[in-house]
Structures are given as structure tokens and as C-alpha cells.
C-alpha positions in Angstrom: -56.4 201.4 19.4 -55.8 203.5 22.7 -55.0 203.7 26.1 -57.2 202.7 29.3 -57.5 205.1 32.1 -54.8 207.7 30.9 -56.2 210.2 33.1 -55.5 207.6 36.4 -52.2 206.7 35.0 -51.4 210.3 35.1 -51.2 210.4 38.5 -49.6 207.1 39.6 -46.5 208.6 37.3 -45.8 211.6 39.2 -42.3 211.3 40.7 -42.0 207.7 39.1 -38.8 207.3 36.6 -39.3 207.3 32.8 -39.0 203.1 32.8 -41.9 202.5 35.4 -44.0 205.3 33.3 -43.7 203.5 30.6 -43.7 199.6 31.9 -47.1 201.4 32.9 -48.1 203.1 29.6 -47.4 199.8 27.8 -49.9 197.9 30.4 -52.4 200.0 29.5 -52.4 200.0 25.6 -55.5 198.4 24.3 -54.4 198.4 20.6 -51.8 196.5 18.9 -48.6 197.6 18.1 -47.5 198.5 14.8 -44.1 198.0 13.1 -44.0 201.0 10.4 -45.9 204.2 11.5 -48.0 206.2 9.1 -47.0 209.8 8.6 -48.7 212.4 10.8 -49.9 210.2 13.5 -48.8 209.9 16.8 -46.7 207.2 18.6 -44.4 205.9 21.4 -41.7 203.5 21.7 -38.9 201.8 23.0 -35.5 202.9 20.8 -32.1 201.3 21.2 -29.9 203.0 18.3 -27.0 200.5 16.6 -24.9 204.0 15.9 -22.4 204.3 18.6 -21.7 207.5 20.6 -24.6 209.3 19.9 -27.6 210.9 22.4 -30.4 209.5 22.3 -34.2 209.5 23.7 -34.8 205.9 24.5 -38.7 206.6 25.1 -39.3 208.9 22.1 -42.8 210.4 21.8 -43.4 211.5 18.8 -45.8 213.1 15.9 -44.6 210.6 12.5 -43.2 212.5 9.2 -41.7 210.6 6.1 -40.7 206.6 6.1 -37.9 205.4 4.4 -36.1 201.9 3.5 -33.9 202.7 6.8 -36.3 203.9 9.2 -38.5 207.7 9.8 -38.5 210.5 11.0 -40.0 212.3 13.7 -40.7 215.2 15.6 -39.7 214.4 19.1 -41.4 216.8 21.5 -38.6 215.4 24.5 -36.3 217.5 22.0 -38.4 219.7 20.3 -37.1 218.9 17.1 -37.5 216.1 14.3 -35.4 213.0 14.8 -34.1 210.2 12.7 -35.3 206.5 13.5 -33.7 203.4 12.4 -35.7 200.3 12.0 -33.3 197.9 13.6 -33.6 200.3 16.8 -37.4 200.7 17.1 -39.7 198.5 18.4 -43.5 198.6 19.6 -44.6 201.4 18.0 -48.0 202.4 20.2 -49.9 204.6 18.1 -52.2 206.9 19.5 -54.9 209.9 19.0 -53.7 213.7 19.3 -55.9 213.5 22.4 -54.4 210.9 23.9 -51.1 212.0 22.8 -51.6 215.5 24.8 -52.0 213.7 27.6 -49.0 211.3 27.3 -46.8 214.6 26.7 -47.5 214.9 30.2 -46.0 211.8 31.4 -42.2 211.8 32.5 -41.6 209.0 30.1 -38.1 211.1 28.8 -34.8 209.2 29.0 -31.9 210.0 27.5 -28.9 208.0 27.0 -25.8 207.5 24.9 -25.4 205.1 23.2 
């Protein structure tokens, strides 16, 4: 599990848009991905929701709460709140320490959409 060189990626994202960041991110993740993340760890991903018309974060970084039959939850620190995911829209879940996940909080991975 884990990241190599997060502290060099740092700066080769600086001004870089959120899908190069994490292109980049995901080039550097040494573990394997997971499908179904275990509460109160902490995780990035790609997220394409199937509801219509809503905002979304389509690179959600987040710290995992409860799992349920249609997805988790989350607390997003793009939005500073806890967020709903559905399975069908996740994918790639890269889990990571709360070290590394300081460090990724950094990043300008960010992007938010509509869907």
C-alpha cells in the first residue's frame, strides 16, 4: 500500500489541472486498488455519478464512514462535508495512510462537475 515519492510529486503538481494531478497520483500508487473501502481509512478515486443534475467532485478525497448495499459515505475534505457514494460511480479506490493522506490534501486534485 502507498504512494512513491509524494513529496516530489508535490511539486510537479503545482499549477497542473486536477486530471494531470491525478493521472500522476495514480502512476505513483504502489498498492492495489480496492473495490469497497473500510470505514475510517483514507482514500481517493475516480467518481462518475449515474444521478442526473447533481454537483459533484469527480476526484473525491476522502476519510471512509459507513458502507451500505448502494455505496458509502464519506467525508470529502474538497467540500468539507460527508458525501454519499454510489457503487456504480466509483472506481479505484486508492487507499492510503493519514500521513500520506495530509500530503495528498495538498494536491489540486479538486474537480467539480455536474452531472
Amino acid at each position: 500500500m502507498g504512494f512513491r515519492n509524494l513529496e516530489e510529486l508535490q511539486y510537479k503538481m503545482v499549477g497542473k489541472s486536477p486530471e494531470y494531478c491525478m493521472r500522476m497520483l495514480h502512476g505513483n500508487y504502489t498498492g492495489s486498488t480496492k473495490i469497497v473501502p473500510e470505514p475510517n481509512k483514507y482514500y481517493t478515486f475516480v467518481y462518475n455519478p449515474k444521478t442526473p443534475n447533481i454537483e459533484y467532485d469527480q476526484h473525491p478525497l476522502i476519510m471512509s464512514g459507513d458502507v451500505f448495499p448502494w455505496g458509502f459515505t464519506g467525508y470529502n475534505v474538497h467540500w468539507g462535508e460527508i458525501r454519499r457514494y454510489v457503487w456504480a460511480g466509483s472506481s479505484n479506490l486508492l487507499e492510503m495512510t493519514e500521513q500520506e493522506f495530509q500530503i495528498v490534501s495538498q494536491f489540486p486534485l479538486a474537480r467539480f462537475k455536474v452531472s
